[in-house]
TORMILO-997141 format. One record per atom (N, C-alpha, C): x, y, z; residue in three letters. Coordinates in steps of 0.02 Angstrom, whole numbers, padded with zeros to 5 digits, always signed. Example, Ala and Ser with C-alpha at 12.3 -4.5 7.8 and 13.67 -1.06 7.14 Angstrom:
+00660:-00284:+00390:ALA
+00615:-00225:+00390:ALA
+00660:-00165:+00390:ALA
+00642:-00112:+00354:SER
+00684:-00053:+00357:SER
+00645:+00002:+00394:SER
This chain:
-00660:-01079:+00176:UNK
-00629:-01058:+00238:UNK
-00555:-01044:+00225:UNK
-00529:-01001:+00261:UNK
-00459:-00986:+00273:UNK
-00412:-01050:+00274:UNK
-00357:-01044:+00237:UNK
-00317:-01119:+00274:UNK
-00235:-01094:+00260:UNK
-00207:-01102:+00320:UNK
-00128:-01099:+00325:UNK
-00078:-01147:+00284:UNK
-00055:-01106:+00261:UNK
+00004:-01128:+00194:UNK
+00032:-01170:+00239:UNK
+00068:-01247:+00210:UNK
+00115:-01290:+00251:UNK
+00191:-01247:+00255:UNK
+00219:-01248:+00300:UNK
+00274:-01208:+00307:UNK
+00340:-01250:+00253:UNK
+00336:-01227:+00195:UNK
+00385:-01231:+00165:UNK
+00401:-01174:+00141:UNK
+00491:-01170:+00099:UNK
+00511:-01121:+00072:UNK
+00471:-01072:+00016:UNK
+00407:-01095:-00030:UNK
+00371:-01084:-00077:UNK
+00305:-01053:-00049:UNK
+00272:-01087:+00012:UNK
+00215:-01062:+00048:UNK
+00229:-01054:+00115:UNK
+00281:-01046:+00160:UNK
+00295:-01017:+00208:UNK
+00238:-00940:+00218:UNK
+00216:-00956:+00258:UNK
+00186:-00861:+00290:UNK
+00104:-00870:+00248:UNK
+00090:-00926:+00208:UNK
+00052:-00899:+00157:UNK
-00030:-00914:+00187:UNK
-00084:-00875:+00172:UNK
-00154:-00894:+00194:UNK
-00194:-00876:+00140:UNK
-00256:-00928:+00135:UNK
-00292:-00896:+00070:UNK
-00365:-00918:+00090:UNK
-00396:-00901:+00052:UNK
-00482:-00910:+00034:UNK
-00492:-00921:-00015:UNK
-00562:-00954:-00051:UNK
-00595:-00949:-00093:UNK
-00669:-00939:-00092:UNK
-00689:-00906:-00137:UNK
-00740:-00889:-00107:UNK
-00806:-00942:-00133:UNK
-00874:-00945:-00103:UNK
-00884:-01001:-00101:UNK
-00929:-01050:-00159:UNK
-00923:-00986:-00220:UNK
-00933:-01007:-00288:UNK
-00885:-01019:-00316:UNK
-00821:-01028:-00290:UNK
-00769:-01049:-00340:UNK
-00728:-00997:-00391:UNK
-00753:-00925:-00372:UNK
-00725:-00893:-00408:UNK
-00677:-00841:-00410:UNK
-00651:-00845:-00344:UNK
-00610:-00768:-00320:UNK
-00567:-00826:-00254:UNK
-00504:-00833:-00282:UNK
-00436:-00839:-00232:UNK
-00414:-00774:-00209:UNK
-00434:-00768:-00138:UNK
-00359:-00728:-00114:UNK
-00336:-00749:-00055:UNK
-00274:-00729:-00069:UNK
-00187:-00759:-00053:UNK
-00156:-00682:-00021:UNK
-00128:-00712:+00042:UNK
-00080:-00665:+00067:UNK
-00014:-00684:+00086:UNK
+00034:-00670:+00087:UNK
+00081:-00691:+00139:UNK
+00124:-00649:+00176:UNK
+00158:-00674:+00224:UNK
+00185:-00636:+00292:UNK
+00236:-00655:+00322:UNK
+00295:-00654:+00304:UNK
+00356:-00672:+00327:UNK
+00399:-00607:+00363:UNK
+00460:-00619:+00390:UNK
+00516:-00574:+00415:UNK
+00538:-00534:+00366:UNK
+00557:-00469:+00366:UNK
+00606:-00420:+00322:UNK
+00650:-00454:+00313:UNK
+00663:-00448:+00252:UNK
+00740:-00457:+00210:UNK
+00809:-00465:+00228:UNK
+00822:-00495:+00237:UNK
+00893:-00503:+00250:UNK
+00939:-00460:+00202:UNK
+01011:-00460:+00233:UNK
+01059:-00409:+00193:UNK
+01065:-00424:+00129:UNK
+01082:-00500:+00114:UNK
+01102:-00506:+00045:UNK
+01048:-00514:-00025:UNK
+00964:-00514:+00006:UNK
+00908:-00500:-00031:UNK
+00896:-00424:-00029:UNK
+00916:-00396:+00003:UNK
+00915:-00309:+00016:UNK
+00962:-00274:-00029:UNK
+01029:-00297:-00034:UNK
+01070:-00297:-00093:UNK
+01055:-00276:-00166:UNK
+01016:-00357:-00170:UNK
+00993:-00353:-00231:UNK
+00939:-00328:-00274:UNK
+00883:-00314:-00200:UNK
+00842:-00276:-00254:UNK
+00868:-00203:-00245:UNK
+00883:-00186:-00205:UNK
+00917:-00108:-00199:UNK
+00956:-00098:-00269:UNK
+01014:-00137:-00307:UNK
+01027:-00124:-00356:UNK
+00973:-00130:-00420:UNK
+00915:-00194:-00403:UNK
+00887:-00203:-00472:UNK
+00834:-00142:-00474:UNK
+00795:-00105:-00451:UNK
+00758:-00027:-00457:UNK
+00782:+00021:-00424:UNK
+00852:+00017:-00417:UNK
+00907:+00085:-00416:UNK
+00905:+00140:-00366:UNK
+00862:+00094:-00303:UNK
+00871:+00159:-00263:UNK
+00881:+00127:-00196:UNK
+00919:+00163:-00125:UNK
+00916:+00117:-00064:UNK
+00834:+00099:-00046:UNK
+00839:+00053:-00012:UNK
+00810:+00011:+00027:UNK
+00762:+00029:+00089:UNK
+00707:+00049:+00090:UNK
+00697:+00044:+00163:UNK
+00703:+00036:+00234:UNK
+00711:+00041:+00291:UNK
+00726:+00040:+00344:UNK
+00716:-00047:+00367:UNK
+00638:-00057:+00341:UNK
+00626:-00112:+00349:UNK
+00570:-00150:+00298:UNK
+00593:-00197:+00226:UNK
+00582:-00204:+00199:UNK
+00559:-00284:+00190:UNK
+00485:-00292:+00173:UNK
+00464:-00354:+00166:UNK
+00445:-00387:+00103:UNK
+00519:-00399:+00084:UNK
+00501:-00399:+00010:UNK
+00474:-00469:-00007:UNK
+00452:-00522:+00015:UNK
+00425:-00578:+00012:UNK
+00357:-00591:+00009:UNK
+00320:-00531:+00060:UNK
+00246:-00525:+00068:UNK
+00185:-00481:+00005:UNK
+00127:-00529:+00021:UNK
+00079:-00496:-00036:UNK
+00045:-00519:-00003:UNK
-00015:-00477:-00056:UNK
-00105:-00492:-00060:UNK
-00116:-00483:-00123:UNK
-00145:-00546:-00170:UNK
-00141:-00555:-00201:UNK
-00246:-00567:-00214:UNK
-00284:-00532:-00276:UNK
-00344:-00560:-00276:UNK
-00351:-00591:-00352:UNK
-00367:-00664:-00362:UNK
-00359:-00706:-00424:UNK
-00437:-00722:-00437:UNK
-00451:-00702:-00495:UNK
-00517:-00721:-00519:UNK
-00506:-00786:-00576:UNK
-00514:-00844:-00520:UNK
-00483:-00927:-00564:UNK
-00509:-00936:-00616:UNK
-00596:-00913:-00643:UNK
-00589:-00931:-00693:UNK
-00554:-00917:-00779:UNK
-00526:-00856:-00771:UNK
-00464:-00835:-00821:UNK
-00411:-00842:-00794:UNK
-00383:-00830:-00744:UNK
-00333:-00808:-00730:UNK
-00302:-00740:-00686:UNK
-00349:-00695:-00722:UNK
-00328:-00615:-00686:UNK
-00315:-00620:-00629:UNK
-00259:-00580:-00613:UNK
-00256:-00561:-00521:UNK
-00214:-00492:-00524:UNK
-00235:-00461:-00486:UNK
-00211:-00407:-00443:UNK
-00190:-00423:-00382:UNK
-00109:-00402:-00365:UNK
-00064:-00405:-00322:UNK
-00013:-00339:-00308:UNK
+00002:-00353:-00250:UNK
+00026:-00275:-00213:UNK
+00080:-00339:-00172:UNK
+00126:-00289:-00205:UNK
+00188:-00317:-00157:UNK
+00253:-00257:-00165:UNK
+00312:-00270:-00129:UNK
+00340:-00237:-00105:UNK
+00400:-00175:-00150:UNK
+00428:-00224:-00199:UNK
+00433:-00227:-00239:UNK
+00427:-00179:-00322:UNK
+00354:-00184:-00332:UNK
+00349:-00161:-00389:UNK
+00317:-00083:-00349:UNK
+00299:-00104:-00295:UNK
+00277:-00012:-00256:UNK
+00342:+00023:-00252:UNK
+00407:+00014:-00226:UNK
+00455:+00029:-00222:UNK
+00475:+00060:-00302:UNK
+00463:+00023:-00361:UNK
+00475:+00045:-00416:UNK
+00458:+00110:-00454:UNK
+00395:+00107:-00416:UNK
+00367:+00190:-00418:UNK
+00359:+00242:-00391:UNK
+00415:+00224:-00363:UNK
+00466:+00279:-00329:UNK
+00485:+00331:-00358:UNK
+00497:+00389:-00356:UNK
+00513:+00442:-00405:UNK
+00595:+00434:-00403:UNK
+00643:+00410:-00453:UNK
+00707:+00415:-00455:UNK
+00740:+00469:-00496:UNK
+00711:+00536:-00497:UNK
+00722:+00587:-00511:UNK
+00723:+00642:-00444:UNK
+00751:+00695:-00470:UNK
+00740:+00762:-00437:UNK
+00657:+00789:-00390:UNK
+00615:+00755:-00472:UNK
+00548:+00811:-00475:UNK
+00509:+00762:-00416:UNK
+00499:+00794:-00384:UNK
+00444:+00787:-00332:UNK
+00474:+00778:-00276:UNK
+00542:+00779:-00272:UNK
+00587:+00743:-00195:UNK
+00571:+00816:-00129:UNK
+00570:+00789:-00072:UNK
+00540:+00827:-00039:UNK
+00634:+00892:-00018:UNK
+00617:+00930:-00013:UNK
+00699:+00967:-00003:UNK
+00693:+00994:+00055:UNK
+00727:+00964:+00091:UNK
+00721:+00988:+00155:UNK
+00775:+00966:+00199:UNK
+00779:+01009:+00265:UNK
+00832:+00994:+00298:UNK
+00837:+00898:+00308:UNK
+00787:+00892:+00329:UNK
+00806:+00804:+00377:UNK
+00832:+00771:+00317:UNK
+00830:+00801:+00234:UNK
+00855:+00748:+00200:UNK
+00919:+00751:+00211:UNK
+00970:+00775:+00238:UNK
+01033:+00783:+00246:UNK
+01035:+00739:+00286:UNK
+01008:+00721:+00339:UNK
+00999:+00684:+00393:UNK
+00991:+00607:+00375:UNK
+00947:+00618:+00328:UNK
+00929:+00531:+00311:UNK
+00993:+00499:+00274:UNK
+01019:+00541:+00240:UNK
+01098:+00515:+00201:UNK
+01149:+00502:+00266:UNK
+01160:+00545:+00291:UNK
+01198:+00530:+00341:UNK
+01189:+00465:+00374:UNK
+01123:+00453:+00406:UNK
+01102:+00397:+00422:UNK
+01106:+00319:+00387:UNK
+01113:+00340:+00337:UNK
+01135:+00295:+00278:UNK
+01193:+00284:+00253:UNK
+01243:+00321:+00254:UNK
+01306:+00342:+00223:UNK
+01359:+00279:+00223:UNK
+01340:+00234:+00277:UNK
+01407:+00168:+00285:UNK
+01349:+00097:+00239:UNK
+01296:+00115:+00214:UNK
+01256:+00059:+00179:UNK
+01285:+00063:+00094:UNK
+01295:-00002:+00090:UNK
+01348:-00031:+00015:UNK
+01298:+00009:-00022:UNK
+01243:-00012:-00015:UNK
+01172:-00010:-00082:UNK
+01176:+00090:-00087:UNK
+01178:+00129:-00021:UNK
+01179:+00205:-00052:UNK
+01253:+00197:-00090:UNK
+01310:+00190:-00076:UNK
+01374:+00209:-00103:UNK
+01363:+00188:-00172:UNK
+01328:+00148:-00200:UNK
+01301:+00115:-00255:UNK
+01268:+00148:-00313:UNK
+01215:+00218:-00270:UNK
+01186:+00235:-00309:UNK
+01196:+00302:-00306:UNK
+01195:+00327:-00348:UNK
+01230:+00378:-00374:UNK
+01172:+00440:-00388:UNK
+01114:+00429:-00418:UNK
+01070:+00468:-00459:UNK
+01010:+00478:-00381:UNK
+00986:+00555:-00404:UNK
+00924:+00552:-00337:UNK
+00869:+00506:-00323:UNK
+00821:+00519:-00271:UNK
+00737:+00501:-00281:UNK
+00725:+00533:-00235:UNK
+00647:+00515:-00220:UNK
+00610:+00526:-00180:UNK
+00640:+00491:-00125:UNK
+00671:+00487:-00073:UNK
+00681:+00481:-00008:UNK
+00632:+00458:+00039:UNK
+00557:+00492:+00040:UNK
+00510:+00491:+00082:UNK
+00453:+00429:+00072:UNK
+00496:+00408:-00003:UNK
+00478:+00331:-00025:UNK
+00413:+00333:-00049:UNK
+00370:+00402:-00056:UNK
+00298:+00397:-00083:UNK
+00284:+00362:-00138:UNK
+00232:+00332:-00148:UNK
+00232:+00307:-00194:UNK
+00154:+00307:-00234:UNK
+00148:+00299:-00297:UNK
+00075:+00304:-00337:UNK
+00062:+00236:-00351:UNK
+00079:+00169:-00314:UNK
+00080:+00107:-00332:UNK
-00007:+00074:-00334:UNK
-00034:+00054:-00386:UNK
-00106:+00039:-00363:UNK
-00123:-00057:-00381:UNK
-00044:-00073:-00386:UNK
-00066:-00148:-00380:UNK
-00026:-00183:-00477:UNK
-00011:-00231:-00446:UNK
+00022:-00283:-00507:UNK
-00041:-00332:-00544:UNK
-00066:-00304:-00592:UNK
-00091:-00334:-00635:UNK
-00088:-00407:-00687:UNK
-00113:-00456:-00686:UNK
-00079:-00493:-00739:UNK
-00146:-00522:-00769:UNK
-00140:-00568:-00843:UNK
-00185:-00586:-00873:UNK
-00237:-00553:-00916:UNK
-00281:-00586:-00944:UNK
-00340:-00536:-00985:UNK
-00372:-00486:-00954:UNK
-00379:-00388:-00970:UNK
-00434:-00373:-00915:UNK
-00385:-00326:-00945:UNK
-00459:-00261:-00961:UNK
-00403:-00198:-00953:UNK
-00442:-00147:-00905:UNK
-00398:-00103:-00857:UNK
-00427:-00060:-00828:UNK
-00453:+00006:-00874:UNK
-00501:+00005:-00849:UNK
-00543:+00067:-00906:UNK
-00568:+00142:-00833:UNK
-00550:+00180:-00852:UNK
-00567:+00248:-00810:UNK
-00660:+00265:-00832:UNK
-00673:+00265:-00753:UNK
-00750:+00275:-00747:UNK
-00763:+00337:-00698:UNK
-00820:+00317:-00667:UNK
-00827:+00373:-00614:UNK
-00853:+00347:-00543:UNK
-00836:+00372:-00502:UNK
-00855:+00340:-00443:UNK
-00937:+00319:-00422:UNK
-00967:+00382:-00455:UNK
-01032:+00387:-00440:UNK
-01075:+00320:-00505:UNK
-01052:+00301:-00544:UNK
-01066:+00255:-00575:UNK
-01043:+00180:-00570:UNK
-00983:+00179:-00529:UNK
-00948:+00122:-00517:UNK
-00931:+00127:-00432:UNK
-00984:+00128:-00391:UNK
-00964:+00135:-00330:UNK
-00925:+00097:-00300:UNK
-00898:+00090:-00257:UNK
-00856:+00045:-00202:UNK
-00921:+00061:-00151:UNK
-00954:+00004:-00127:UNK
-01017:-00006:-00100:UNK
-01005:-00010:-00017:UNK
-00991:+00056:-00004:UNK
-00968:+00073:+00074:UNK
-01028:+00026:+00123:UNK
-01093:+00063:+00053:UNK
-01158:+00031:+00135:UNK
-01158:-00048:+00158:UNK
-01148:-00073:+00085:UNK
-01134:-00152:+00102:UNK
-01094:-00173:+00137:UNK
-01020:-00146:+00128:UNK
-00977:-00160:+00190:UNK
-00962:-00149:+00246:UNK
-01013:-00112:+00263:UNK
-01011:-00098:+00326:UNK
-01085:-00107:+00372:UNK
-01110:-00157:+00318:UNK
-01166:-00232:+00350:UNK
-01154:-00276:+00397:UNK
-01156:-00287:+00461:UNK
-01129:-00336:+00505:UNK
-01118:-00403:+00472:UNK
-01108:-00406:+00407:UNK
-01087:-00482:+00387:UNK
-01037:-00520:+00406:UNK
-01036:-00579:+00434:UNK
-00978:-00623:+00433:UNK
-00916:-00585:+00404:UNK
-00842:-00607:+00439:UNK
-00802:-00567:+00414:UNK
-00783:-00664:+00405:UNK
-00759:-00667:+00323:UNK
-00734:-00750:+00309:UNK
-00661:-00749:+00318:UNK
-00637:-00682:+00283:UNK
-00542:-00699:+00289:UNK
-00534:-00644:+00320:UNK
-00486:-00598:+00360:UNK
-00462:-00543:+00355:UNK
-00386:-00553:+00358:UNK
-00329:-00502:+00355:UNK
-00279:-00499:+00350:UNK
-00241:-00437:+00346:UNK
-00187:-00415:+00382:UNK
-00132:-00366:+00382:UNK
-00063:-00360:+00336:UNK
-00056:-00328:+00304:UNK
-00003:-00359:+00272:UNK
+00048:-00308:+00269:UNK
+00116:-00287:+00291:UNK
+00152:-00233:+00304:UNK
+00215:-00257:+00249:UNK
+00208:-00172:+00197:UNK
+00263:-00195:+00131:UNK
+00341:-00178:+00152:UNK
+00323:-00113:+00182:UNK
+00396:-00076:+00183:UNK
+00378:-00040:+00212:UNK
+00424:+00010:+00270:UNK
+00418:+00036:+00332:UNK
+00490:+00089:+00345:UNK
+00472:+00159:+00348:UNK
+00558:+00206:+00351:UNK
+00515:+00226:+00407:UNK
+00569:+00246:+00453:UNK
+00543:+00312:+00494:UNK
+00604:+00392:+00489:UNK
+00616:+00373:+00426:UNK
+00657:+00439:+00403:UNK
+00695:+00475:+00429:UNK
+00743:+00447:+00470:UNK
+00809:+00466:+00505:UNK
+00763:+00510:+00578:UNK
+00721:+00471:+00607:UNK
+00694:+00467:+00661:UNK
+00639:+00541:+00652:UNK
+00640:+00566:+00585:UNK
+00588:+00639:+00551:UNK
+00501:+00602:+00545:UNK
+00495:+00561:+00560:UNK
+00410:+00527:+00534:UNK
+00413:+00458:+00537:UNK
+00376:+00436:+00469:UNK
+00354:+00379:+00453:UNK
+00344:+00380:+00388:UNK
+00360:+00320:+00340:UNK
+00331:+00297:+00284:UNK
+00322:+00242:+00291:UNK
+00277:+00228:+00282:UNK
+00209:+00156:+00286:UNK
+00178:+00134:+00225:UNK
+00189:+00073:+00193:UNK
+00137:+00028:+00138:UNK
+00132:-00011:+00179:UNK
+00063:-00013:+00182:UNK
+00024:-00074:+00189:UNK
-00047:-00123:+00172:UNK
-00042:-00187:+00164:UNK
-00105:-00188:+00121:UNK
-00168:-00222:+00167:UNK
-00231:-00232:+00181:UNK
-00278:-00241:+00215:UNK
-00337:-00282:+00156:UNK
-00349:-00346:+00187:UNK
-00397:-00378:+00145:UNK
-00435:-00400:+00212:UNK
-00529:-00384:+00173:UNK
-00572:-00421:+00217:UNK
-00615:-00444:+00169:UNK
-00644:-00497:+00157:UNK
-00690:-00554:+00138:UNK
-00726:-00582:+00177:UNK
-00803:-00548:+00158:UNK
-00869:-00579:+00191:UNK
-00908:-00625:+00131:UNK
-00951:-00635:+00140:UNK
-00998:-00686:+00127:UNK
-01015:-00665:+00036:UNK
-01026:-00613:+00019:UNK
-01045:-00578:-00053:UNK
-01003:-00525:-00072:UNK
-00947:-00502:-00034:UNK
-00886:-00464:-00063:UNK
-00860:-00464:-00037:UNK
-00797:-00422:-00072:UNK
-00717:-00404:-00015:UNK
-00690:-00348:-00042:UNK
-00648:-00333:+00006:UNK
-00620:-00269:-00014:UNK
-00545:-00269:+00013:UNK
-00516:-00262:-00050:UNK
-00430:-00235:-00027:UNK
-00395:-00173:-00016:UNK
-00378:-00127:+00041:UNK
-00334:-00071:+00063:UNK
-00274:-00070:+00058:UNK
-00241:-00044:-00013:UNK
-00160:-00033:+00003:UNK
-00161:+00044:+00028:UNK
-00133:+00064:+00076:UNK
-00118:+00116:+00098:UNK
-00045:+00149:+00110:UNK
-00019:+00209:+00077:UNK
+00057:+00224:+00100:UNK
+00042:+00287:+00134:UNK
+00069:+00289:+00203:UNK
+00058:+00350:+00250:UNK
+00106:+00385:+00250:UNK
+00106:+00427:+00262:UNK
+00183:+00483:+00255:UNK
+00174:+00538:+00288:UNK
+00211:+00511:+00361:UNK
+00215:+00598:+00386:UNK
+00286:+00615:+00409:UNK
+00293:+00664:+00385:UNK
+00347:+00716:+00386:UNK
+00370:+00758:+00426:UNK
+00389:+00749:+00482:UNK
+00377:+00802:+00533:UNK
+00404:+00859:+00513:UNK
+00342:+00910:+00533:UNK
+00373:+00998:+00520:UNK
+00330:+01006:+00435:UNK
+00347:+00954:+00396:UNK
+00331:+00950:+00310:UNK
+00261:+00932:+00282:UNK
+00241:+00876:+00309:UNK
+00181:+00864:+00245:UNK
+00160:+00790:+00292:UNK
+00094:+00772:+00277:UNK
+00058:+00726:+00308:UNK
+00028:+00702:+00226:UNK
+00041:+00629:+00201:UNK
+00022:+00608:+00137:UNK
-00017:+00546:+00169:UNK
-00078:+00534:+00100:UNK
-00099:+00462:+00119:UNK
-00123:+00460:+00040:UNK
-00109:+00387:+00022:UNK
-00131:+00372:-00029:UNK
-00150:+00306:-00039:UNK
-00217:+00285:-00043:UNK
-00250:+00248:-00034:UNK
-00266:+00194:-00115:UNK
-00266:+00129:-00120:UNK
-00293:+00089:-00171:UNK
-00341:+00053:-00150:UNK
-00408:+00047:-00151:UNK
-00474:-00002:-00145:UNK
-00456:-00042:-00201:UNK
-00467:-00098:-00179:UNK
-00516:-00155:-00250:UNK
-00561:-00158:-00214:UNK
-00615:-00155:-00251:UNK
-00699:-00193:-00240:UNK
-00720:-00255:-00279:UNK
-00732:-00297:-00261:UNK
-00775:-00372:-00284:UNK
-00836:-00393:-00254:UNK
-00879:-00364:-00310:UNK
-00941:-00456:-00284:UNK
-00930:-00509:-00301:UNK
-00956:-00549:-00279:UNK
-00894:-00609:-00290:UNK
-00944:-00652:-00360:UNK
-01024:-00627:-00350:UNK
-01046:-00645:-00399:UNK
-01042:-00611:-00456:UNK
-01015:-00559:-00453:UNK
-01004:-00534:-00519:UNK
-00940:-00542:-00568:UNK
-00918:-00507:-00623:UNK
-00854:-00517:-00655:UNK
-00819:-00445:-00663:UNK
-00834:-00395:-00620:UNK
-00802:-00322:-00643:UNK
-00774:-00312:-00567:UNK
-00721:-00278:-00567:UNK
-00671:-00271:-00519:UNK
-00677:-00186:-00521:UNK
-00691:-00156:-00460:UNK
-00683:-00078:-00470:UNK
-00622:-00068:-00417:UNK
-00579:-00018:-00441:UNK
-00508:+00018:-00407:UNK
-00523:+00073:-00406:UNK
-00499:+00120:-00354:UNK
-00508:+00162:-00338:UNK
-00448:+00198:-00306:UNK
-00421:+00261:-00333:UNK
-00337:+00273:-00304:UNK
-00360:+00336:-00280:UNK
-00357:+00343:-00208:UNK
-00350:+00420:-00187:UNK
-00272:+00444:-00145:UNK
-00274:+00488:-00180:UNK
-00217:+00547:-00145:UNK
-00227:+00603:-00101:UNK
-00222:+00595:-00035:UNK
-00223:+00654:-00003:UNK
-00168:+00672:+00041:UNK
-00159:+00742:+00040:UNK
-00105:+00791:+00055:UNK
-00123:+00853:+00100:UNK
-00070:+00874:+00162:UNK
-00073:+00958:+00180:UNK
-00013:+00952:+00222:UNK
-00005:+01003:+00250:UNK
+00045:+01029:+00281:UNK
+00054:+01012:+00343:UNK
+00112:+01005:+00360:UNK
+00119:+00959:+00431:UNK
+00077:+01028:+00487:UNK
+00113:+01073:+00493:UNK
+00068:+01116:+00540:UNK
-00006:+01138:+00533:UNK
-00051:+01130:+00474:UNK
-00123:+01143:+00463:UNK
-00137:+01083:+00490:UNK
-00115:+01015:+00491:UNK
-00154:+00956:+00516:UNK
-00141:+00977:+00588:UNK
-00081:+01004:+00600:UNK
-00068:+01001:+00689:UNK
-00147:+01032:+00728:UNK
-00143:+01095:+00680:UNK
-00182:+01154:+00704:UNK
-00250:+01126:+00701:UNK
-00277:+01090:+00654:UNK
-00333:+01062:+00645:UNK
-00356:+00993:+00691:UNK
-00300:+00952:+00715:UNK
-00308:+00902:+00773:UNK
-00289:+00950:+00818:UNK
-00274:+01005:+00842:UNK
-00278:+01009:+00916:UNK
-00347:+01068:+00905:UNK
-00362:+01099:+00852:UNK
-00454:+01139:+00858:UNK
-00503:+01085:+00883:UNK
-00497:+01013:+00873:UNK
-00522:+00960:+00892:UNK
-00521:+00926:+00925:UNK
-00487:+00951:+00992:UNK
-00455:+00921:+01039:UNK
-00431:+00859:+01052:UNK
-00375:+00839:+01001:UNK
-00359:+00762:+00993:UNK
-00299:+00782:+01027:UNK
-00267:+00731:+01047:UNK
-00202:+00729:+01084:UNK
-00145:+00725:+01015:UNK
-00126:+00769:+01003:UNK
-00082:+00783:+00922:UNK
-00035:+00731:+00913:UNK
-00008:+00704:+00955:UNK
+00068:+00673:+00956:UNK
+00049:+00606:+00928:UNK
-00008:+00580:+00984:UNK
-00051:+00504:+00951:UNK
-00100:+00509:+00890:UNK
-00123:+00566:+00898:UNK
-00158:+00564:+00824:UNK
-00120:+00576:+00757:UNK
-00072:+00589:+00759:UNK
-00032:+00597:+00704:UNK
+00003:+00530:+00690:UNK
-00016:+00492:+00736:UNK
+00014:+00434:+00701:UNK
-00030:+00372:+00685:UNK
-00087:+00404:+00683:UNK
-00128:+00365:+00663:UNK
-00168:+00387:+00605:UNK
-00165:+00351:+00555:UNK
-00193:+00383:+00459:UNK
-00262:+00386:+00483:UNK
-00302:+00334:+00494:UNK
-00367:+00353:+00505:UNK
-00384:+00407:+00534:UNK
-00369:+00449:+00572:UNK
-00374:+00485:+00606:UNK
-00358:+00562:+00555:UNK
-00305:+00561:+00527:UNK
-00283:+00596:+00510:UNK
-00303:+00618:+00425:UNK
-00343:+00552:+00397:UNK
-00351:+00553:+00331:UNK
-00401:+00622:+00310:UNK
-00451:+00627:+00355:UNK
-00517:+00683:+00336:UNK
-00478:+00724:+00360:UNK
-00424:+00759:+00349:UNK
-00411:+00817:+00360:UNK
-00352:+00847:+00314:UNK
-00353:+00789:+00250:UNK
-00303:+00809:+00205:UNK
-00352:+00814:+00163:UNK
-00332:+00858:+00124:UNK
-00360:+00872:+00053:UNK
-00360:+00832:-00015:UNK
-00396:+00807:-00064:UNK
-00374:+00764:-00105:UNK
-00350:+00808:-00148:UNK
-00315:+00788:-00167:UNK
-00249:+00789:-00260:UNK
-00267:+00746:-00305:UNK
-00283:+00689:-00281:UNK
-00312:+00644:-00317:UNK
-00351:+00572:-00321:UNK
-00406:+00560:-00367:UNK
-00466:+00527:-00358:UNK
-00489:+00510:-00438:UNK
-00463:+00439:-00436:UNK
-00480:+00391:-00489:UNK
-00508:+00327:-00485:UNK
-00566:+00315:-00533:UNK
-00608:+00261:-00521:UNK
-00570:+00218:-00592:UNK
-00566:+00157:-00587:UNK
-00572:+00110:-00647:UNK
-00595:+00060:-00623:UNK
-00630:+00018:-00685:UNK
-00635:-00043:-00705:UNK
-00619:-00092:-00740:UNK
-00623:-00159:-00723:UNK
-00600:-00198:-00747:UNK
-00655:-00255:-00777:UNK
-00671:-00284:-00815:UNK
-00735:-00327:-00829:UNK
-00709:-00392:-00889:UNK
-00708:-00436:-00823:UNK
-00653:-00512:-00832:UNK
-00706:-00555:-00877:UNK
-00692:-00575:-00922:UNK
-00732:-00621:-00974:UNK
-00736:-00708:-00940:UNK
């Protein structure tokens, strides 16, 4: 069963499971955004400003106890894979806008060199321990939609919000991670949403899959992308109310195109 971390400085926010062979911990936690002088510092230590609203304390973490391995998504090392170059930064008017908006923060005057702004990111999770991810195929390594969506007992679930812009009032950029644990698997959702008003509607999605009786971990990273006005045109051919449906990813995901779609595995000794 689920059980709430005692509120100290070390497990403050924290909730976990195990599952009920003993072999799969997962751990989340959920505290307040960052304060100035932790905002500071990681802003200088991966070299780029900061988010609007940054939770750099929180994770979801999935630990397979009997080695060791875990996969974790936190705020942090997603931020790292950030593009701190030119190539891929979106060029467009509102980025003038977002500096401006920024212009009296220590951490921009600080940094000197570009990025990505729109904060996208290809982050699919912090790895540690024995286990290497090996590239498969989906159709051989499924993520087992039919099973999960079996009326089984839901044992843990959880929300977990990494980092949050709304881009000098132009959209939204959203990480966030989603764990549910039933009775014979679970499944983890990191998701970064990105819409752009006028520009581009992004979603890029990380699954883990676990049976809990098994020892192979399947990931799964999709990328999907289109144009802010083909999604418009395509939610209002469908008569959705555009303004609310655009701010909702589910809604909006089947109507981007994928860029990209990778299966791996992992198979823990």
């Amino acid at each position: 069963m689920a059980t709430n971390g005692a509120q100290s400085p070390s497990n403050a926010g924290v909730q976990s499971i195990t599952t009920q062979n003993g072999a799969w911990r997962i751990t989340t936690r959920k505290l307040p955004i960052l304060k100035a002088e932790p905002i500071d510092a990681l802003s200088h230590e991966i070299g780029i400003p900061i988010p609007e609203m940054i939770f750099g304390d929180n994770y979801a973490t999935i630990e397979y106890i009997p080695s060791g391995w875990s996969i974790s998504f936190n705020a942090r090392d997603a931020l790292d894979r950030v593009s701190k170059t030119e190539e891929g930064m979106l060029q467009v008017a509102v980025a003038e806008d977002w500096k401006k908006d920024r212009e009296g923060r220590e951490e921009v005057k600080q940094v000197v060199k570009p990025f990505d702004w729109s904060y996208s990111t290809d982050y699919r999770g912090t790895t540690a321990g024995k286990g290497e991810w090996v590239e498969t195929t989906h159709e051989r390594d499924p993520i087992r939609t039919d099973l999960l969506s079996r009326p089984d007992p839901i044992l843990f679930f959880d929300a977990v919000d990494l980092y949050e812009d709304e881009l000098a009032d132009n959209g939204i950029a959203l990480l966030s991670v989603k764990v549910r644990v039933m009775p014979e698997r679970l499944l983890m959702l990191s998701r970064f949403f990105l819409r752009l008003d006028g520009v581009v509607v992004r979603i890029r999605d990380t699954r883990v899959y676990v049976e809990h009786g098994g020892k192979k971990v399947v990931r799964q990273y999709t990328a999907k992308e289109a144009a802010y006005e083909d999604v418009k045109e395509k939610l209002r051919a469908r008569g959705e109310h555009v303004t609310e449906a655009l701010r909702d990813a589910n809604v909006v995901a089947p109507l981007l195109r994928t860029v990209t779609d990778v299966t791996e595995v992992v198979e823990l000794g």
